[in-house]
N, C-alpha and C positions, 0 to 999 in steps of 0.2 A: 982291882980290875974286875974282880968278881962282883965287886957290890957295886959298879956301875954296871955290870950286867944286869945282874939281877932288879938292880931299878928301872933299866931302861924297858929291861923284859917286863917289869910289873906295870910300866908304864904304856904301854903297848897294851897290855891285857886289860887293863885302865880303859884304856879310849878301846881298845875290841867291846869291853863291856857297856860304856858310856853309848856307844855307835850299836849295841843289840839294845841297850835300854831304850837308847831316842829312839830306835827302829820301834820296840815294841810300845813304847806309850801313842809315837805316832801313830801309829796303823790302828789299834782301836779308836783311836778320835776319830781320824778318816775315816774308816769304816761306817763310824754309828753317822757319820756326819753326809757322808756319802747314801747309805740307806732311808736317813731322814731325807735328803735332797731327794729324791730320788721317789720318795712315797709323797714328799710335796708336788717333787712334779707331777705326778699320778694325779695326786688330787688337782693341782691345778689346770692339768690335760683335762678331769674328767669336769670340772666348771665351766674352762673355756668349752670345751666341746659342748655342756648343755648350754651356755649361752648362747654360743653357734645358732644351735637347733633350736632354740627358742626365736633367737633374733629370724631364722628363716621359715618358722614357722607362721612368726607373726605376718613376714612378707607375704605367705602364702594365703593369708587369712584375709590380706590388704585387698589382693588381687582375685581370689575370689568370692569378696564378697563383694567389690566392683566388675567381677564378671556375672554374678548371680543381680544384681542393681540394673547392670544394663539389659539382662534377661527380659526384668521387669520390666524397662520403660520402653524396650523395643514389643514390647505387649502393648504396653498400653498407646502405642505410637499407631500399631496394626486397627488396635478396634476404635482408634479414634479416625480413622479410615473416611469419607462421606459415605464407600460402595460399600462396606460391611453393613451397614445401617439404609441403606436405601434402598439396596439391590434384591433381588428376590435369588435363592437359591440359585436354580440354574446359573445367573448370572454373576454372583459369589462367587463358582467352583473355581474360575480363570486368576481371578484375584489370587485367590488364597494361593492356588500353586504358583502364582508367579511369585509373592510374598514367603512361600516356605524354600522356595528355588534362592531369593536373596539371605533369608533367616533358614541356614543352611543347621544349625543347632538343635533345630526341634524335629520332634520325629513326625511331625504334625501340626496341621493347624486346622483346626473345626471352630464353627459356626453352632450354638445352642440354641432351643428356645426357652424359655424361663422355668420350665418344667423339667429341664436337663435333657430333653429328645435332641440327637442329634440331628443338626437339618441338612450338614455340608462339609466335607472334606475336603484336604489339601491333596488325599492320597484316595485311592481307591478301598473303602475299609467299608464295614457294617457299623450303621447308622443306629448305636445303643443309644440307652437311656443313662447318664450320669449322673443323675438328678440325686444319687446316696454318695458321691462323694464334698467333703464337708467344706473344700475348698470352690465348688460350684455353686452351694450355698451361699455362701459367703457373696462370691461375685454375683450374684441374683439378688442380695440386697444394695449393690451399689458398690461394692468393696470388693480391690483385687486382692487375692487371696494365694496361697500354695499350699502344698501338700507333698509331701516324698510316700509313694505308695507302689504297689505294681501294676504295672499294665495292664489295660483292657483287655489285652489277645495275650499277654504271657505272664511271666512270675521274674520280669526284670523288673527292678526299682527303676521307677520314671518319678522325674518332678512335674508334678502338673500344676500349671500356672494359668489360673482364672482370671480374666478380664472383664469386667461389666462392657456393655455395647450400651450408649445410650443415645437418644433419638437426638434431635436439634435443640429440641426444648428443654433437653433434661432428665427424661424420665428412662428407665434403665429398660432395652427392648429385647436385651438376648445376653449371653456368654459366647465368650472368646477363647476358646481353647488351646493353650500349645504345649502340650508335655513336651520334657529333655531328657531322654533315658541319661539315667548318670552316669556312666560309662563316658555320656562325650564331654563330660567334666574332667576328668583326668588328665587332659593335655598338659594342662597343668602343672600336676603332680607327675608327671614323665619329665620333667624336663630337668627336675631334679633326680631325679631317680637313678639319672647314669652317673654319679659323681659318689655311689657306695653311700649315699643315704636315703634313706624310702618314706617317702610322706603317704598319707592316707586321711582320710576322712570319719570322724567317728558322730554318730548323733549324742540326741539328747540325754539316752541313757548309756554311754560308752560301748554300746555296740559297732561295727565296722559297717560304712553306710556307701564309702564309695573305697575302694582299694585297686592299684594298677594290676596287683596281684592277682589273677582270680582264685585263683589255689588258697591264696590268704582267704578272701571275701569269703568262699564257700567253706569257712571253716567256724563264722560265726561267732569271732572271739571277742570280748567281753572286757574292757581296757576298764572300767570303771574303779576297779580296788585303785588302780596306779594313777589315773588322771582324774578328778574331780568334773563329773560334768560339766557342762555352761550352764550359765542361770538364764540367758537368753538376755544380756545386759545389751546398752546401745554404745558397751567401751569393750577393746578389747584386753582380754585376760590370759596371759601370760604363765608360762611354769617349767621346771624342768624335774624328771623324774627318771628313776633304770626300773628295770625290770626283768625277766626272765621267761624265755618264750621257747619251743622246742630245745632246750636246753643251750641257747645263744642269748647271753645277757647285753639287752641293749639301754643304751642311755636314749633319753629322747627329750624335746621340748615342744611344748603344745601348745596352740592359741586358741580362741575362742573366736566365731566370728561372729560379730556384731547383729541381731536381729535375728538372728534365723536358728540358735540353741546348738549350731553342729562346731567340733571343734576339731584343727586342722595340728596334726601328730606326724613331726619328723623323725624318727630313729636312727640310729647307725650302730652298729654294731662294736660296744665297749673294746671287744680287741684292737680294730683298726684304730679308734679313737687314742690305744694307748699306745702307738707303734712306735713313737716317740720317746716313749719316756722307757719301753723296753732296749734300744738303740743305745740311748743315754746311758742305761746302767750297765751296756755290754763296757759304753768305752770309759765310762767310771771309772771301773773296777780295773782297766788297765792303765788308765792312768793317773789311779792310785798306785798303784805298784813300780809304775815307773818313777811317779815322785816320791813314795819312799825312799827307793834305791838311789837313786840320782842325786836327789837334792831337797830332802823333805825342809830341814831348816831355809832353804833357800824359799822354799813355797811359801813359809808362815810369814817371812818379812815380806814376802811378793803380797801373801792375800790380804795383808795389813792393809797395805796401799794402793788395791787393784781389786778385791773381791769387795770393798764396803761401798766403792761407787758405783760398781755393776749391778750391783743386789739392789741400790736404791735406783739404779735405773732401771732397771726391770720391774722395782715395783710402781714406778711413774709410768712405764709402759702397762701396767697391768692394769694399773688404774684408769688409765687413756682406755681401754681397751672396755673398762666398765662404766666411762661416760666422764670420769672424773679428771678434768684437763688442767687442776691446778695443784695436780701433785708435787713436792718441793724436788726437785734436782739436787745430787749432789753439788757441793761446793767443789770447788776447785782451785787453786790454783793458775794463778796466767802463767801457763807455758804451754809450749807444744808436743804437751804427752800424748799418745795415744787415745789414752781415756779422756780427756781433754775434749780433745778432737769430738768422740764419739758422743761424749757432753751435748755440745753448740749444736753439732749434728741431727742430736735428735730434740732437744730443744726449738731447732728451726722448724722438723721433722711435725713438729707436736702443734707448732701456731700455723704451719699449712692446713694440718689435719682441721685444725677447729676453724681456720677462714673457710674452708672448703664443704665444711659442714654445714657452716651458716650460709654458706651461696647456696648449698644444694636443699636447705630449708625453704629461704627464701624462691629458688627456684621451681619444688614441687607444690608449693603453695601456690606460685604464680600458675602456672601447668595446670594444677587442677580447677584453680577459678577462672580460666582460658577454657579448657575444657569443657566446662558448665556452662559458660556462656554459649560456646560452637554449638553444644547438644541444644540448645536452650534457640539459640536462631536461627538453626537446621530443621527444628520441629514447628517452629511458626513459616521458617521458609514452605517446607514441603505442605504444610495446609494450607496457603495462600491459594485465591481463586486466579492473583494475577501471575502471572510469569515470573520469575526472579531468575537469577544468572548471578554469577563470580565469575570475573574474568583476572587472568593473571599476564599482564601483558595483552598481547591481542588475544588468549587462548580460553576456551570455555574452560573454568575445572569444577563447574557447578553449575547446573539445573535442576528447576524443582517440575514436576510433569505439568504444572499449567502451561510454562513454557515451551512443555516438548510438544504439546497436545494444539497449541496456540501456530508452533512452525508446520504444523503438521508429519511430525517425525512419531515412531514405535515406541523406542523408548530413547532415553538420555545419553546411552551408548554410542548411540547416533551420532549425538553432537559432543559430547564432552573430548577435549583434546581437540577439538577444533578450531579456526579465525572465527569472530564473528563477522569477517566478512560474507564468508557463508550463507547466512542470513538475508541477506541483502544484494539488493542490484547493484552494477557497475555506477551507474550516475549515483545512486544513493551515497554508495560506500563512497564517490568522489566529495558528494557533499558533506558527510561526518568527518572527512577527514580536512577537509576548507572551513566549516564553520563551528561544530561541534566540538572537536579534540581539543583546539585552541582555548576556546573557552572553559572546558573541565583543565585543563593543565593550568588556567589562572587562576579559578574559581573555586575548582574541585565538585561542581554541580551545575547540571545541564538537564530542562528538562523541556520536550516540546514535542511534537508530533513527526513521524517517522512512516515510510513505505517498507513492510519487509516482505520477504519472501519466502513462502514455502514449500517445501522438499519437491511440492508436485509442478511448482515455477507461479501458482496461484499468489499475488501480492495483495496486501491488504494492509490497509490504515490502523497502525497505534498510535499509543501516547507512550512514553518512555521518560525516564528518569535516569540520573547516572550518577553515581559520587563516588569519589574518589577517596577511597580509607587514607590512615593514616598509616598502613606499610604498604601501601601502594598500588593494593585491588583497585579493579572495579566492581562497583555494586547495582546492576541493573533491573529496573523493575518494568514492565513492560503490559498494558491496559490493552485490549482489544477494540478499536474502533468501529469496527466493521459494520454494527448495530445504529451506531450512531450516525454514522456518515452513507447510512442508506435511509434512515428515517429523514435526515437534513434532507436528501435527492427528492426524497417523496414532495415535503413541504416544497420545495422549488419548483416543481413539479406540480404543484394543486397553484401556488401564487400564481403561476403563468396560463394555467385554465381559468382561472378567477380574474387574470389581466385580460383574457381574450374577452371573457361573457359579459363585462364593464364596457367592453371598446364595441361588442355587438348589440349591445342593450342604447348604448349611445347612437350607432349608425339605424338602428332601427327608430330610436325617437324621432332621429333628424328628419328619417324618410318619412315619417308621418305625420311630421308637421309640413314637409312641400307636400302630400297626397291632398293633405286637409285642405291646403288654400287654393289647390288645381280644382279641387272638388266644388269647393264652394264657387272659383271663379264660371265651374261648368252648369251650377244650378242658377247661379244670376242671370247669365244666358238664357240659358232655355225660358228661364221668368218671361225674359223682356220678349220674346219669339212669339209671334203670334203663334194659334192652333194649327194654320193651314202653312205654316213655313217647312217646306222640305227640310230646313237642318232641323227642324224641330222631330 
C-alpha cells in the first residue's frame, strides 16, 4: 500500500517535473523566437515603411516635375503670344495682366529687352535691369532657361523662368519673364503632410530649397551626409535612408527629379513607423504566456500545420508587395481548412492585384499620350488666325479667341457653356438643322458657307467646316468672309458701271451716225439752192 503510494506520489512529481521541464524548455524557445519575430518585424516595418517613402517620394518627383514641365510650356505658350512680339509696351501691360490673372502661379509676368531693361509688367513694380541673372542670358541666346534664386524686391527664393520672344521670322526680339516664389510649390507637398509624413524639397547640394515648414526652411539644414545628391540624370533615382534630426530619428525615402538636380525627401518619424510592431510584442508576450500555460504542446503540433503556410504566405505577400508576383504559395491540401481558404483567397487576391496593375500601366500610358496630344491641339488651336470651337452636344466647351474676337464677344467666358445657336439667327439655326446636321450625322463632315451673328446683332459671312470625332465632338473651324464678300460687291459693282459706259458709248455712236446723214442730207440742199433762195 505504501509502495503504490509512494510510486504513484513519484509519479505525480514525475509529470510535476516533466510539465516545469516542458514549461521551461518551451518558454526560452518562445521567447528567443518571439524576440527574433518581433526584431524581424521591426526590420520588416522599418523597409516597408522606407519603401512606402520612397514609392511616394517618387510620386512626388512624377508630379512635380510635371508641374514644374507645364510651368515651362505655359511660358513658352505666353511668349509665343503675336501681342507679346508686335505690341508696343503700353499695349503689352493689358495682356500681361490678363495672362498673369489666368497663370495665377507666378508672381509675375514682365516683358525684357535683350539687354535685361525691364520694359513692362504684369504688376505695378520698378522697371530693373536683370541682364546679371544667368538664366536671362540664356533666353537672350534663343534658349528657355531657369534659375532658383531670390527676388528682385526681397530674400525669398523665386524660380525664375526665361522665355526667348522671337519675331515671325525667327530671330529672338526680347525675354519673357515669369518668376514662382517657391512657396506656391508646396501645395503639393501639403497634401501629404497631414497623414504624419512630411515631404520637402532639397537641391543640388542637399540643402533645403522648398519646406512647408518655415521653422524647418529657416533652419538651413544640410541633408547631404544622409541623401546622396542628384547628378541631374533624365531618370529618376530612388533611395531610402534614417537619420537623426532634433533628437527625433526619422526614416525617409527620396527621389530625384529628372532635369532639374532637386530631390523630393519624404520622412516620418521611425516611432510612428514602428507602432506596429511595439503593439505586436505587447500581445506576444501575453500570448506567450497563455500558450505556455494552457496548451504549449498543443501550439507546436498546431504551428506544424498552420505557422509554415502563413509564414510562406506572408512571405508571397512580402514579395507581392516588392513587385515580385510569382512567389510560390504554399501547397495545400483539398479541403476546406481555414488556411486553405486563406490560400485561394489571396492567391485570387494576387492575380487581381497584377491584372489591375497591367490596366493601370496600360491606362496611364494611354492618359498621358492623350494628354500630349490635348496640350499639343490646344496650343495649335489657340494660335490659329481662324476661329476653332469644341462642341459637346449643342454646347460650346471650347474656343480659341479668333473665335471670340470673330463673334464679337470679350472673352470665351462669354460663350463657353453655351448653344451654338446663339451664334446664329432664327432662319439660319432653322437651316443647319434641315440641311447641315443630317449631313455630318451621315458623313461626319460638312463644310460650306454660313451667316453668323454677333453679340452686337451685326451678321456677317463665313465659311465653316464641321467633323464629327470619333467620341462624338464637334470640331468647328470657322474663316471670316466678310473681306471677300465685299471685295466680290465692289467688282459687281464696277461690271455694272462698265455694262452702263458700253451701252452709252453704243447709243452715242448710233446718235451720230443719224446726226451725220441729217447733216449731210442738209449740206446737199443748200448745194442745190440757189444764192438768192430765202431757205438758203
Amino acid at each position: 500500500m505504501f509502495h503504490k503510494f509512494a510510486v504513484l506520489l513519484f509519479f505525480k512529481s514525475l509529470q510535476t517535473r516533466f510539465l516545469l521541464a516542458l514549461i521551461c524548455i518551451g518558454i526560452i524557445p518562445f521567447t528567443l523566437a518571439g524576440i527574433l519575430l518581433i526584431q524581424q518585424e521591426r526590420t520588416a516595418l522599418t523597409m516597408q515603411a522606407t519603401r512606402e517613402l520612397s514609392g511616394l517620394a517618387q510620386g512626388l518627383s512624377a508630379e512635380l516635375d510635371n508641374q514644374l514641365t507645364g510651368l515651362l510650356t505655359e511660358a513658352r505658350v505666353m511668349a509665343a503670344l503675336p501681342g507679346i512680339v508686335s505690341m508696343s509696351p503700353t499695349q503689352q501691360k493689358p495682356l500681361l495682366r490678363l495672362l498673369h490673372e489666368q497663370y495665377n502661379k507666378y508672381g509675375q509676368i514682365a516683358v525684357a529687352d535683350l539687354n535685361g531693361q525691364l520694359l513692362v509688367a504684369s504688376t505695378d513694380m520698378e522697371l530693373v535691369n536683370i541682364g546679371h541673372i544667368q538664366s536671362f542670358r540664356a533666353a537672350a541666346t534663343g534658349h528657355q532657361a531657369w534659375i532658383v534664386a531670390t527676388g528682385l524686391f526681397n530674400s525669398q527664393p523665386v524660380l525664375h523662368i526665361h522665355t526667348p520672344i522671337r519675331q515671325p521670322g525667327g530671330p529672338v526680339a526680347g525675354v519673357l519673364g515669369s518668376p514662382i516664389p517657391l512657396f506656391n510649390l508646396v501645395s503639393t507637398l501639403n497634401e501629404l503632410n497631414g497623414s504624419g509624413r512630411q515631404a520637402f524639397v532639397l537641391d543640388a547640394n542637399g540643402a533645403i530649397l522648398i519646406h512647408p515648414d518655415a521653422a524647418m526652411a529657416e533652419q538651413h539644414l544640410n541633408y547631404a551626409a544622409w541623401i546622396a545628391p542628384s547628378h541631374d540624370t533624365n531618370e529618376i533615382q530612388t533611395g531610402g535612408t534614417s537619420y537623426k534630426v532634433d533628437n527625433t530619428t526619422w526614416l525617409a525615402g527620396y527621389a530625384t527629379v529628372p532635369g532639374y538636380g532637386w530631390t523630393i525627401v519624404v520622412q516620418w518619424p521611425q516611432s510612428e513607423a514602428l507602432k506596429p510592431a511595439s503593439i505586436t510584442q505587447s500581445l506576444a508576450f501575453s500570448a506567450l504566456c497563455i500558450s505556455v500555460m494552457l496548451g504549449l504542446l498543443a501550439a507546436v503540433v498546431v504551428a506544424h500545420s498552420l505557422t509554415r503556410p502563413v509564414r510562406n504566405l506572408a512571405d508571397a505577400a512580402r514579395a507581392l508587395g516588392e513587385g515580385n508576383a510569382n512567389a510560390p504559395l504554399p501547397q495545400m491540401q483539398a479541403d476546406d481548412s481555414e488556411v486553405g481558404a486563406l490560400v485561394d483567397a489571396f492567391a485570387a487576391m494576387r492575380q487581381a492585384v497584377i491584372e489591375r496593375e497591367q490596366s493601370l500601366r496600360v491606362e496611364i500610358a494611354t492618359r498621358k499620350h492623350a494628354e500630349a496630344q490635348i496640350r499639343k491641339h490646344q496650343s495649335a488651336m489657340a494660335a490659329s488666325i481662324d476661329g476653332m470651337a469644341l462642341l459637346d452636344g449643342d454646347n460650346l466647351i471650347y474656343v480659341n479667341d479668333a473665335l471670340v474676337r470673330l463673334y464679337g464677344y470679350e472673352s470665351a467666358k462669354a460663350i463657353l457653356g453655351q448653344s451654338w445657336r446663339t451664334l446664329y439667327s432664327e432662319p439660319e439655326q432653322h437651316r443647319f438643322e434641315q440641311e447641315v446636321l443630317p449631313i455630318l450625322s451621315q458623313q461626319g463632315i460638312w463644310r460650306g458657307e454660313a451667316i453668323g451673328t454677333r453679340q452686337n446683332g451685326e451678321e456677317f459671312f463665313h465659311e465653316i467646316s464641321i467633323a464629327l470625332t470619333d467620341t462624338g465632338e464637334l470640331v468647328a473651324v470657322v474663316h471670316d468672309l466678310s473681306k471677300r464678300k465685299l471685295a466680290e460687291e465692289i467688282v459687281r459693282q464696277t461690271q455694272k458701271v462698265e455694262s452702263l459706259g458700253l451701252l452709252a458709248g453704243g447709243i452715242a455712236h448710233d446718235f451720230n451716225n443719224l446726226l451725220a446723214g441729217m447733216m449731210g442730207q442738209i449740206s446737199l440742199a443748200m448745194h442745190k439752192l440757189a444764192p438768192t433762195e430765202p431757205a438758203r
